[in-house]
TIFI-909029 format. One line per field, with one value per residue (C-alpha): chain; x negated, y negated, z negated. Coordinates in steps of 0.05 Angstrom, whole numbers, plus 5000, padded with zeros to 4 digits. Layout:
# residues N
cadena: (A, ...) $
X: (X, ...) $
Y: (Y, ...) $
Z: (Z, ...) $
This chain:
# residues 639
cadena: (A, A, A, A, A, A, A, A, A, A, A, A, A, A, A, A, A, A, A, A, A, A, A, A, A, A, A, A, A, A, A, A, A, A, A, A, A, A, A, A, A, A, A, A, A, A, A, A, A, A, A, A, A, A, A, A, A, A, A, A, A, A, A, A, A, A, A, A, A, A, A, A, A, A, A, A, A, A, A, A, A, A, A, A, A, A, A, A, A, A, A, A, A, A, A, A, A, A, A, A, A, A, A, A, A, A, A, A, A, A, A, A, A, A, A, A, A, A, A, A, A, A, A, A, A, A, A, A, A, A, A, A, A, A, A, A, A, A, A, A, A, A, A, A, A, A, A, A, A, A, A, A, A, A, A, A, A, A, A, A, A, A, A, A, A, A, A, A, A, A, A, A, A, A, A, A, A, A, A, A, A, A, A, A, A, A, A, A, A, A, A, A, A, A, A, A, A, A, A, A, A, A, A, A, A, A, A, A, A, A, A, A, A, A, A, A, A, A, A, A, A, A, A, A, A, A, A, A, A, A, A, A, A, A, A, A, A, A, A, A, A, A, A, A, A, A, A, A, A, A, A, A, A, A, A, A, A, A, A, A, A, A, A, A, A, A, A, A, A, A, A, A, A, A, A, A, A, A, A, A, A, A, A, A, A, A, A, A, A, A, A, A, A, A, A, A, A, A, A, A, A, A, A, A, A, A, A, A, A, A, A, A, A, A, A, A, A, A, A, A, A, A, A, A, A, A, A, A, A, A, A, A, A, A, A, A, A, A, A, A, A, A, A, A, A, A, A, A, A, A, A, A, A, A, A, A, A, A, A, A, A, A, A, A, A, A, A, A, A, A, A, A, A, A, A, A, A, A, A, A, A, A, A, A, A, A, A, A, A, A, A, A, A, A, A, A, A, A, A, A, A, A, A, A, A, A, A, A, A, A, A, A, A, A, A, A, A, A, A, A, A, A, A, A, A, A, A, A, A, A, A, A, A, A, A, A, A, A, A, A, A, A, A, A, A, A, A, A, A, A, A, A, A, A, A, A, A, A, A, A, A, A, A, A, A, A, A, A, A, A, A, A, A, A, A, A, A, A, A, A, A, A, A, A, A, A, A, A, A, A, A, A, A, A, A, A, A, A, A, A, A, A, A, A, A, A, A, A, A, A, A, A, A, A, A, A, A, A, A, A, A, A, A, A, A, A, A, A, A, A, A, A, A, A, A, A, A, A, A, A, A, A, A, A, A, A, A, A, A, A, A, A, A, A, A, A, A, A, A, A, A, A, A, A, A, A, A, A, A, A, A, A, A, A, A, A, A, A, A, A, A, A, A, A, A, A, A, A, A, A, A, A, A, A, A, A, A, A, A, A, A, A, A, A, A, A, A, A, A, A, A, A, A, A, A, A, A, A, A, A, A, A, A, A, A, A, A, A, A, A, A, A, A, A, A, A, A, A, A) $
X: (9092, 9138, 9200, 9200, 9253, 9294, 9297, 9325, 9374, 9396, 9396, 9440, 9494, 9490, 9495, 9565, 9588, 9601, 9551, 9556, 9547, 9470, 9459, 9471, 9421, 9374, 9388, 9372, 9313, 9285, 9306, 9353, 9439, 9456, 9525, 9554, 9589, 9617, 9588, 9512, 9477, 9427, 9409, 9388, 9414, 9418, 9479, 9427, 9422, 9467, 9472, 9509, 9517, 9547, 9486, 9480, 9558, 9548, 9492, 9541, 9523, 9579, 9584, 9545, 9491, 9492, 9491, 9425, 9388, 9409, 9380, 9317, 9303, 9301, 9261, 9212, 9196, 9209, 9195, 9141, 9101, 9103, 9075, 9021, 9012, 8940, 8967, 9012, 8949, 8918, 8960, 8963, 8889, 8892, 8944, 8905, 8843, 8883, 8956, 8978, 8977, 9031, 9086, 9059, 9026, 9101, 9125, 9096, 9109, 9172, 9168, 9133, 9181, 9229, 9203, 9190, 9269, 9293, 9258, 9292, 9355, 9373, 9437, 9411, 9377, 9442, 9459, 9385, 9379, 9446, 9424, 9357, 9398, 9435, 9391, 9334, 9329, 9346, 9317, 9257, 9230, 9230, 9200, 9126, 9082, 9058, 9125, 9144, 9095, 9129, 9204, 9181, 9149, 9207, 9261, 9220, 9206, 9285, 9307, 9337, 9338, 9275, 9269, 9285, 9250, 9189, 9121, 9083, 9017, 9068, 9094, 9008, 8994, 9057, 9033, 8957, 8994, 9027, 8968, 8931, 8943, 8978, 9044, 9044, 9091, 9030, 9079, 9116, 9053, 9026, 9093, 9109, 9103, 9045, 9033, 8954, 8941, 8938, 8996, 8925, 8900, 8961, 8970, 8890, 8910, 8970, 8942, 8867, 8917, 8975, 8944, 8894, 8941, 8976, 8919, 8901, 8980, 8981, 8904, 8937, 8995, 8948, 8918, 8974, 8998, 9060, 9042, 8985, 8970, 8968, 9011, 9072, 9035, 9089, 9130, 9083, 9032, 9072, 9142, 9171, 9215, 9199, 9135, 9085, 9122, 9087, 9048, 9024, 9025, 8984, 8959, 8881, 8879, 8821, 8830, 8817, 8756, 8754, 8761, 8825, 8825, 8785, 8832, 8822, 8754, 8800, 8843, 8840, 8812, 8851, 8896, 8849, 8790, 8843, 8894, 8924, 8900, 8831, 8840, 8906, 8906, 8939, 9010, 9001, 9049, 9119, 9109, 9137, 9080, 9125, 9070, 9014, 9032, 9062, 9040, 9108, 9122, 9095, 9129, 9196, 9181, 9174, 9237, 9268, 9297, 9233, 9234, 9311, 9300, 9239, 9272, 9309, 9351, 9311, 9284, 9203, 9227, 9276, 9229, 9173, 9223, 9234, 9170, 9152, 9179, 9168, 9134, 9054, 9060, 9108, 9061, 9035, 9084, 9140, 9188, 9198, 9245, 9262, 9326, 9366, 9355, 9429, 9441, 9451, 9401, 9354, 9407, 9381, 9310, 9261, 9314, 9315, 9376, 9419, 9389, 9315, 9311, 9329, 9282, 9225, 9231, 9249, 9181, 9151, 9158, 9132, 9080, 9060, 8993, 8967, 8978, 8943, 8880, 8874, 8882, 8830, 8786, 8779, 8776, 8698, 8689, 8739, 8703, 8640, 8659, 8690, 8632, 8566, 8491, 8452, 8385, 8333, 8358, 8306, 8312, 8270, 8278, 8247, 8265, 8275, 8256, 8194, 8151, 8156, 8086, 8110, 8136, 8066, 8040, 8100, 8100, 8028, 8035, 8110, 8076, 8023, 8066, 8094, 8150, 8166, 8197, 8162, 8210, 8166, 8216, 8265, 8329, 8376, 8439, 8506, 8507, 8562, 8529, 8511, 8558, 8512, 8576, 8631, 8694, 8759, 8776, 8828, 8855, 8901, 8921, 8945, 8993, 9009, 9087, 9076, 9126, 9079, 9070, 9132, 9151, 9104, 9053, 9103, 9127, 9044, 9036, 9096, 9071, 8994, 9018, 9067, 9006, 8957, 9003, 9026, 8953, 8930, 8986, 8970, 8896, 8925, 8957, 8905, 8858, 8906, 8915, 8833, 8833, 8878, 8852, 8782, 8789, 8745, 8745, 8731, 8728, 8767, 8825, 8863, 8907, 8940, 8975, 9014, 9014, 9051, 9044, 9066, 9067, 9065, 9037, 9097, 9071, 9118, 9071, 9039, 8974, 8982, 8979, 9021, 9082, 9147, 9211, 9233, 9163, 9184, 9249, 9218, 9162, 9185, 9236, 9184, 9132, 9191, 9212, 9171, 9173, 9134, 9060, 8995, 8966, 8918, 8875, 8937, 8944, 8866, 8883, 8932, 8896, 8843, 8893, 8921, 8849, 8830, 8776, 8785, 8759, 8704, 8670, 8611, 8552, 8558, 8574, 8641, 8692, 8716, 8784, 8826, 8795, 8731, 8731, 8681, 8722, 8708, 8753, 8769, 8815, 8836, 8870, 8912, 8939, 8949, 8894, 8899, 8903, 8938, 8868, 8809, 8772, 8819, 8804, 8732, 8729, 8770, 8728, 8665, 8686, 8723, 8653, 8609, 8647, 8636, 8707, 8697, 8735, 8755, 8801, 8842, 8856, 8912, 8895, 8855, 8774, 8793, 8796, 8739, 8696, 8727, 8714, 8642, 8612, 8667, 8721, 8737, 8792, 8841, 8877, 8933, 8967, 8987, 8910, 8919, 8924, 8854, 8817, 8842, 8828, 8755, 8735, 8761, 8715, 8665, 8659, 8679, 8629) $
Y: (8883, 8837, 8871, 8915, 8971, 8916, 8873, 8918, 8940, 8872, 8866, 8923, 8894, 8826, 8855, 8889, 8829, 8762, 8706, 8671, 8734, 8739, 8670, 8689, 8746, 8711, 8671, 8732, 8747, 8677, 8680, 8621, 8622, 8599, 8558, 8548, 8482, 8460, 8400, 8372, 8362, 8407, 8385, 8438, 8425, 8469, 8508, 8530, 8516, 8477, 8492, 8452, 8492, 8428, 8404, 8464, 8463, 8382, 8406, 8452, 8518, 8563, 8581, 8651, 8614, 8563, 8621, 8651, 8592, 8567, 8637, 8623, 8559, 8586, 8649, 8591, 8545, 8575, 8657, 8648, 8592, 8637, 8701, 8655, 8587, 8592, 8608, 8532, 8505, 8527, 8504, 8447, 8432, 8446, 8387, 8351, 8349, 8357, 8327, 8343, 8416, 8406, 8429, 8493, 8506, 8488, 8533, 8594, 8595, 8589, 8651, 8689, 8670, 8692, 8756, 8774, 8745, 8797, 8856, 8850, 8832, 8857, 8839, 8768, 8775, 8757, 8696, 8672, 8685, 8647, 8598, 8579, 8596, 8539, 8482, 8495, 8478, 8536, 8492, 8460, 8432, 8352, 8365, 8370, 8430, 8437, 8429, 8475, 8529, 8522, 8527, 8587, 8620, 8602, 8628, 8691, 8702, 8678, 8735, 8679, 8689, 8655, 8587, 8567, 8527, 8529, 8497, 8532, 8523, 8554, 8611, 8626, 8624, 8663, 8717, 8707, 8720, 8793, 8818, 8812, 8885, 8915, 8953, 8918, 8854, 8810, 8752, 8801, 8839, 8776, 8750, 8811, 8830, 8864, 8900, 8912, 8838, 8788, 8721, 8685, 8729, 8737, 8663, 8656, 8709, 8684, 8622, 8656, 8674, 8613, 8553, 8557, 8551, 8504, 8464, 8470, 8445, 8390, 8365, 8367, 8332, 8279, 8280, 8255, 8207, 8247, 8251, 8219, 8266, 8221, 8168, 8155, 8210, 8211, 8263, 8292, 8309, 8361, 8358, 8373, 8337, 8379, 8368, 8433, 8448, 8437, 8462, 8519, 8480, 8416, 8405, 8378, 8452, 8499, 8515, 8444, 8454, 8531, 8550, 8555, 8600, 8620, 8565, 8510, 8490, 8482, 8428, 8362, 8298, 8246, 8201, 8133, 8170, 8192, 8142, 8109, 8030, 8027, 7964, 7983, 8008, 8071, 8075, 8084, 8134, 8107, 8041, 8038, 8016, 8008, 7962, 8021, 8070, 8136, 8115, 8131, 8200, 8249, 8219, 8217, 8286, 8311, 8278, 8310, 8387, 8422, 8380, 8389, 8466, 8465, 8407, 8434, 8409, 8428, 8373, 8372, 8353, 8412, 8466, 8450, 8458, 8524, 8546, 8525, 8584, 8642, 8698, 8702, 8764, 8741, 8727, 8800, 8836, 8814, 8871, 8842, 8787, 8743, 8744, 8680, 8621, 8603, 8532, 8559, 8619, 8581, 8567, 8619, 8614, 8566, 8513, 8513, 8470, 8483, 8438, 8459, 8493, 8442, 8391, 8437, 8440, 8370, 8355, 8413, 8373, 8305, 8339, 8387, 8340, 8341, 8424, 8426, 8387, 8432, 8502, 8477, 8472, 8548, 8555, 8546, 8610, 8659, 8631, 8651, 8714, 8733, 8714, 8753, 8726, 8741, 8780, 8824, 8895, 8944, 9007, 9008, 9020, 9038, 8954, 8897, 8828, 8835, 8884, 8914, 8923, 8966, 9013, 9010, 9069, 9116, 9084, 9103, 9179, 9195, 9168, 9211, 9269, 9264, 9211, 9174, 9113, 9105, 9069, 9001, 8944, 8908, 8878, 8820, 8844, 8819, 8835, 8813, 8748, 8769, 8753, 8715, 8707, 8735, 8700, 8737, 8680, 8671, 8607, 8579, 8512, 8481, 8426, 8389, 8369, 8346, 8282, 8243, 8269, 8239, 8188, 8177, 8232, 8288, 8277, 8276, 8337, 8377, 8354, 8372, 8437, 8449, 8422, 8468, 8536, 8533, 8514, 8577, 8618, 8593, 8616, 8679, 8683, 8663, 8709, 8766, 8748, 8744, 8819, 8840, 8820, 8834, 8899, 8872, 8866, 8792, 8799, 8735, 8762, 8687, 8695, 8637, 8625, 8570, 8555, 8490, 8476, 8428, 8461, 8528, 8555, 8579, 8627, 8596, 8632, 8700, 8717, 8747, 8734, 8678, 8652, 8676, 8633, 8645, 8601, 8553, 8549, 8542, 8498, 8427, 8443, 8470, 8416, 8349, 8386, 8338, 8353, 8371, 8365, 8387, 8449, 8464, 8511, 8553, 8540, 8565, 8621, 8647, 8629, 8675, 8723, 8714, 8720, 8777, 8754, 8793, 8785, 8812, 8799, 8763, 8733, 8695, 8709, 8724, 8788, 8845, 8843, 8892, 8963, 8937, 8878, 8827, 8754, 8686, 8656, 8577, 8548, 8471, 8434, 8376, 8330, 8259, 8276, 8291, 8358, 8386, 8436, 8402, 8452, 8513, 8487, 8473, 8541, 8575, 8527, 8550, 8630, 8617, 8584, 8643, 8686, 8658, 8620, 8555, 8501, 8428, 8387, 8324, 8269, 8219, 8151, 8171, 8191, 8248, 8297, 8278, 8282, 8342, 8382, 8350, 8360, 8386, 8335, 8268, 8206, 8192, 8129, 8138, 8201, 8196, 8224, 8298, 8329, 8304, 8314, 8391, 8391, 8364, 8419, 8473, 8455, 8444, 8512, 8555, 8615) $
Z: (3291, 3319, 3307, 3251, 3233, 3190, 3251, 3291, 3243, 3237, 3313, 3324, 3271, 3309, 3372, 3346, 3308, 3338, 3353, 3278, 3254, 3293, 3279, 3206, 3219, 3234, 3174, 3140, 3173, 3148, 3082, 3095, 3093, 3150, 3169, 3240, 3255, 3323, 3324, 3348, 3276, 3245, 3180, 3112, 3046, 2977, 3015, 3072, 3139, 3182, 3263, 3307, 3367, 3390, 3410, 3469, 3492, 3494, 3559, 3596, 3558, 3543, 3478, 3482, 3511, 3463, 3408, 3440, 3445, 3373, 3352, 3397, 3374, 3294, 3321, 3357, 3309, 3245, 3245, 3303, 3262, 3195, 3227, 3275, 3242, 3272, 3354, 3339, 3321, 3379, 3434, 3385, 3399, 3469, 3475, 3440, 3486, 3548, 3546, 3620, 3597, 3547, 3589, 3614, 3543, 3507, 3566, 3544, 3474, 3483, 3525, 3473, 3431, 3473, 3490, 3412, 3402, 3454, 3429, 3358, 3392, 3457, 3471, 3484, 3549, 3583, 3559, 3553, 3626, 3636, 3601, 3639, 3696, 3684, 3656, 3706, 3785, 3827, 3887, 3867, 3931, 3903, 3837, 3836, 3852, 3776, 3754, 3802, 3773, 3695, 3729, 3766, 3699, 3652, 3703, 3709, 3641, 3617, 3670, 3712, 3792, 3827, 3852, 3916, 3973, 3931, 3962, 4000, 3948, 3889, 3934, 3949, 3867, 3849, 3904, 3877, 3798, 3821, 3868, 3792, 3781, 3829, 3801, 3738, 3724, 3694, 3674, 3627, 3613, 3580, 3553, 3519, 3447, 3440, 3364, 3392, 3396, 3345, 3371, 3373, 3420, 3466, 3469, 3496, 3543, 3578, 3580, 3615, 3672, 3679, 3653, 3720, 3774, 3734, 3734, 3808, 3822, 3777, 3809, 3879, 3852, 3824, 3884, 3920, 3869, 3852, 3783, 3732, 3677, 3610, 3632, 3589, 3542, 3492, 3519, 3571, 3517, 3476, 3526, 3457, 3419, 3357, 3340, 3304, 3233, 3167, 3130, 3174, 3247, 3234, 3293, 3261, 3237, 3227, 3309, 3328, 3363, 3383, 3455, 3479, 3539, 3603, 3633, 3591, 3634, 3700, 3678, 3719, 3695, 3662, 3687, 3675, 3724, 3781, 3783, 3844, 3808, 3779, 3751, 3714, 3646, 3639, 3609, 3533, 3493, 3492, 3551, 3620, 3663, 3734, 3761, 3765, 3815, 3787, 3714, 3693, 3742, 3700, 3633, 3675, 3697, 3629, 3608, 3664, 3676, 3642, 3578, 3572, 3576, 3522, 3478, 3412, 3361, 3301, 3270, 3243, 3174, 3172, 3217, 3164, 3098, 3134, 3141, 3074, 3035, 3054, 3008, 3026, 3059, 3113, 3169, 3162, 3150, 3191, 3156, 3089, 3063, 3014, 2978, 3005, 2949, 2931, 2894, 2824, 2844, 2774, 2739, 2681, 2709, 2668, 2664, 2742, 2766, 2822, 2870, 2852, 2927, 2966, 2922, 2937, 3012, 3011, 2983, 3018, 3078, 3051, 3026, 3094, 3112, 3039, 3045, 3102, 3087, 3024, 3062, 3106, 3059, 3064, 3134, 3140, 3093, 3140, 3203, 3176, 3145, 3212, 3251, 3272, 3271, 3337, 3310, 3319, 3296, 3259, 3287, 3344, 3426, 3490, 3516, 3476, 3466, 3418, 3407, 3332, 3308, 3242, 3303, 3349, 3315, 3317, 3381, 3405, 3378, 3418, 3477, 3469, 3456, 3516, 3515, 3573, 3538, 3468, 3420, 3402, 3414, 3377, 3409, 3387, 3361, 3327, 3256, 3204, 3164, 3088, 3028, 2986, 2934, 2922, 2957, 2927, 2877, 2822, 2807, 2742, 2745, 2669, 2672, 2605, 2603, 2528, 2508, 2538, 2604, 2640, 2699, 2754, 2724, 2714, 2787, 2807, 2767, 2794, 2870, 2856, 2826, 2897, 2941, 2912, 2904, 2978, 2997, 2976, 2992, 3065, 3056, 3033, 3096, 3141, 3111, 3123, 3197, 3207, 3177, 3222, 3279, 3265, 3221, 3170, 3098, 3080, 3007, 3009, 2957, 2941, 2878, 2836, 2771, 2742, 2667, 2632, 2567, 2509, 2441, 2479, 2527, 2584, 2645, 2706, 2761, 2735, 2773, 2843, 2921, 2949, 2923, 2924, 2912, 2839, 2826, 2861, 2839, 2771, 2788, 2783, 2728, 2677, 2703, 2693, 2619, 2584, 2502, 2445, 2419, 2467, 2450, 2506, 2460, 2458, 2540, 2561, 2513, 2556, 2612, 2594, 2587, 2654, 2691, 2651, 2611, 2541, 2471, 2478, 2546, 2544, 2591, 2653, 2722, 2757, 2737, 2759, 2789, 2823, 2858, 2826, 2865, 2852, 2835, 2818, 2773, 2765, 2716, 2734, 2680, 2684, 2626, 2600, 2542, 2467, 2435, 2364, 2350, 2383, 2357, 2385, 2447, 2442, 2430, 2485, 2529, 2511, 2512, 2584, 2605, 2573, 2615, 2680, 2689, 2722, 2681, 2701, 2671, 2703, 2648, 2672, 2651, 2592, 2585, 2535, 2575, 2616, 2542, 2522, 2584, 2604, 2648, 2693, 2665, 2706, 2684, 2748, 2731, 2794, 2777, 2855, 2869, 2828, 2891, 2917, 2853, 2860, 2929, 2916, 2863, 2911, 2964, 2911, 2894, 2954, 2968) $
């Protein structure tokens, strides 16, 4: 749901305290301290989360405004993209294909965002509406018609007054919008939080009934030459100067190429087939191109009242630390938290040092297009699983498209009984495609942190090891949301542990769903404590401990995990080579294999491992490509 019984509990304390004090519940809400400065710089460091509301009262809003829409912008791009990673991606890929939509796409999330901001906290709706009331045109009659469309939608949706003086082709679609459904406010209808729909969903929905008339505006517009869709496509394609968060919001995601809406079909042509000089290029991203007529309109445009409104001061590299960390369950179920991660929060945790949090967002962020690429991996198994087939059913009918000759007879003796319509004929129908293997997987990943392991491979090791975890977490996640909105069981169950090792074997991630921050905080610390001897026989020991394969189990094939369900289990170890008991480990290699564990090992600059672990062992000279040799045996062996 969109605002569970904790966020309204925190909304009704904001709403008595002071504006820091909501900004600081939303803090809470996001698992993030959060610190309120007067000036314009947002920036997050091991303290938390800095907000400038500076960077609001610096436009002309007062400071309640600037409050609310400090709140909306973390509610936006940080809470919205953890519940619905896959609706970003959407309108990501919509963009994409079609960059004069960007503004009216941008548009309405932020009025979802909105709406699902106001639901947990009502005491905002004043000083939103102020707000847009202030930074948007109340007379629009010189800015374009399309443009004139997204002012009209954000004013309505902020709770600002209408525009004024609007054209007379707006007034006609804004009439066309409310004769919809008679008696029912469609705008809100389609704005509003909705616990029924999945985000997905209600984003394809608003944008079935806006992005069309949109679309219609902007092609008379381009038309006229008041604006060329594409032109200056820098900040007309997302009109957002913060662009989709990492890991969840890459805009390549699994989404890339899925339909977008019933209005997606209606959007004009591109600037280079409509534009007032056929001979002119068209204006790339980022140049002024004076000399074509209107090349540069619809970028100025963009830059103008309606970019200023849908502009925020979050930066990517800080939206996408945010986004990073939450707990795997976060995206369905909105009502649980994470305990805020203070700087000396590992201080008696695995050696974790004060500034372990802010190191792992830090990296989080570098590392959001490697997390993405590997979470993808997945995404052709959930697309299938939620899919149907379109074939012939068995159980026969009186009309179909073939005639079932196993059902003639029957056939022959109702229609001799008497039967009007003898059952004979098969018809096509959706089924659910057949699980040939079991998808609900457990994975272990070793990492050696022996003496030798330091430098450049501990650092590879510790960023493989963050890669893959949050990877998988975001599968986790994305699975979850495809149940939910499909009501099926995928069997796709996603766990992960962590294991390093030296002369012993030390459990920094147990085996479970997602990952939750006291991992992470431990993560890199355990990984860059480089000491000791290599005992990996004592490391896939535990390992088999940790997936559950015991003493005694024998024969191949995949185990059973949890309620009986069926799981696959693949171990991935990574290490510089050498061992203190070759033949411990031989041996715990060939018991984890006999029991149907899937075992590959990474050696860093030497071919031991590779011998060791044949056939499933490969030598990586450049520790910097751990990462990609995990990624590859993922995909490798995905159901």
């Amino acid at each position: 749901m969109e605002a569970s019984r904790e966020q309204a509990g925190a909304a009704d304390a904001a709403d008595a305290l002071g504006g820091e004090a909501a900004l600081r519940a939303v803090g809470g809400l996001l698992g993030v301290p959060v610190h309120v400065v007067e000036d314009a710089v947002w920036r997050i460091d091991d303290d938390g989360l800095t907000v400038g509301l500076g960077w609001y009262t610096a436009r002309g809003h007062a400071p309640a405004e600037a409050t609310a829409l400090a709140m909306l912008a973390l509610w936006e791009n940080v809470r919205e993209e953890r519940i619905a990673p896959e609706r970003r991606r959407r309108a990501a890929s919509l963009v994409s294909r079609d960059p004069a939509a960007g503004p009216l796409v941008r548009a309405v999330l932020r009025l979802q965002a909105s709406a699902a901001l106001l639901a947990a906290f009502p005491a905002l709706r004043r000083p939103l509406a102020a707000a847009a009331e202030r930074a948007l045109p109340a007379d629009v009659s010189a800015e374009p018609r399309h443009l004139q469309w997204i002012i009209a939608l954000l004013r309505a949706g902020s709770g600002a007054r209408a525009p004024q003086r609007p054209d007379a082709s707006v007034a006609e679609e804004l009439r066309a919008l409310g004769a919809i459904a008679p008696g029912v406010d469609v705008l809100r209808r389609v704005l509003a939080p909705d616990p029924g729909r999945a985000p997905l969903a209600r984003l394809e929905r608003a944008l079935a009934v806006l992005l069309p008339p949109y679309a219609r505006l902007l092609a008379a517009d381009t038309a006229e030459h008041r604006a060329v869709p594409g032109a200056g496509g820098g900040p007309a394609e997302g009109a957002d100067a913060d662009p989709d968060p990492a890991p969840d919001g890459n805009g390549g995601g699994a989404s890339a190429d899925a339909e977008t809406g019933a209005g997606a079909a209606e959007a004009p042509a591109p600037a280079s087939e409509s534009a007032g000089d056929p001979e002119a290029e068209p204006a790339r991203p980022g140049e002024g191109r004076a000399s074509a007529e209107g090349a540069d309109l619809f970028a100025a445009e963009a830059a103008g009242s309606v970019q200023r409104f849908l502009e925020t001061p979050l930066p990517a590299a800080v939206a996408a630390s945010l986004v990073a960390p939450p707990d795997a369950r976060t995206e369905t179920d909105p009502g649980r938290r994470e305990t805020p991660a203070s700087p000396a929060a590992g201080a008696g945790d695995g050696g974790a040092r004060g500034g372990a949090a802010g190191e792992y967002r830090r990296r989080a962020a570098e590392l959001a297009e490697a997390i993405e690429r590997m979470r993808r991996v997945w995404e052709r198994v959930i697309s299938e699983r939620t899919g149907a087939v379109h074939a012939l059913g068995r159980r026969p009918a009186a009309e179909g498209e073939l005639l079932g000759l196993e059902h003639l007879v029957p056939a022959v003796v109702e229609a001799r009984a008497g039967a009007p319509r003898p059952a004979a004929y098969l018809r096509r129908e959706h089924r659910r495609r057949r699980r040939e293997r079991p998808g609900s997987t457990d994975y272990a990943l070793l990492v050696d942190r022996s003496a030798s392991m330091r430098g450049a491979a501990a650092r590879a090791a510790a960023d493989a090891a963050l890669v893959m975890l949050e990877a998988l977490a975001g599968v986790a996640r994305d699975v979850a949301a495809a149940e939910d909105r499909t009501g099926l069981d995928l069997d796709l169950d996603i766990r992960t542990a962590l294991i390093v090792f030296d002369a012993a074997p030390v459990i920094v991630k147990p085996l479970s769903a997602g990952l939750d921050d006291a991992a992470r905080r431990r993560m890199f610390a355990e990984i860059g404590d480089a000491r000791g001897s290599t005992d990996d026989g004592a490391a896939l020991a535990t390992a088999a401990a940790v997936l559950g394969v015991g003493a005694g189990e024998r024969g191949p094939g995949p185990g059973a995990g949890s309620a009986g369900r069926t799981r696959r289990r693949v171990l991935l170890l990574v290490g510089d080579g050498g061992t203190s008991d070759p033949g411990a480990a031989a041996r715990e290699a060939a018991g984890l294999r006999a029991a149907g564990v899937e075992l590959h090992a990474i050696g860093i600059g030497s071919d031991d491992l590779a011998v060791r672990y044949a056939p499933d062992g490969v030598r990586l000279d450049d520790p910097r490509g751990i990462a990609a040799v995990l990624e590859a045996r993922i995909a490798d062996g995905l159901p």
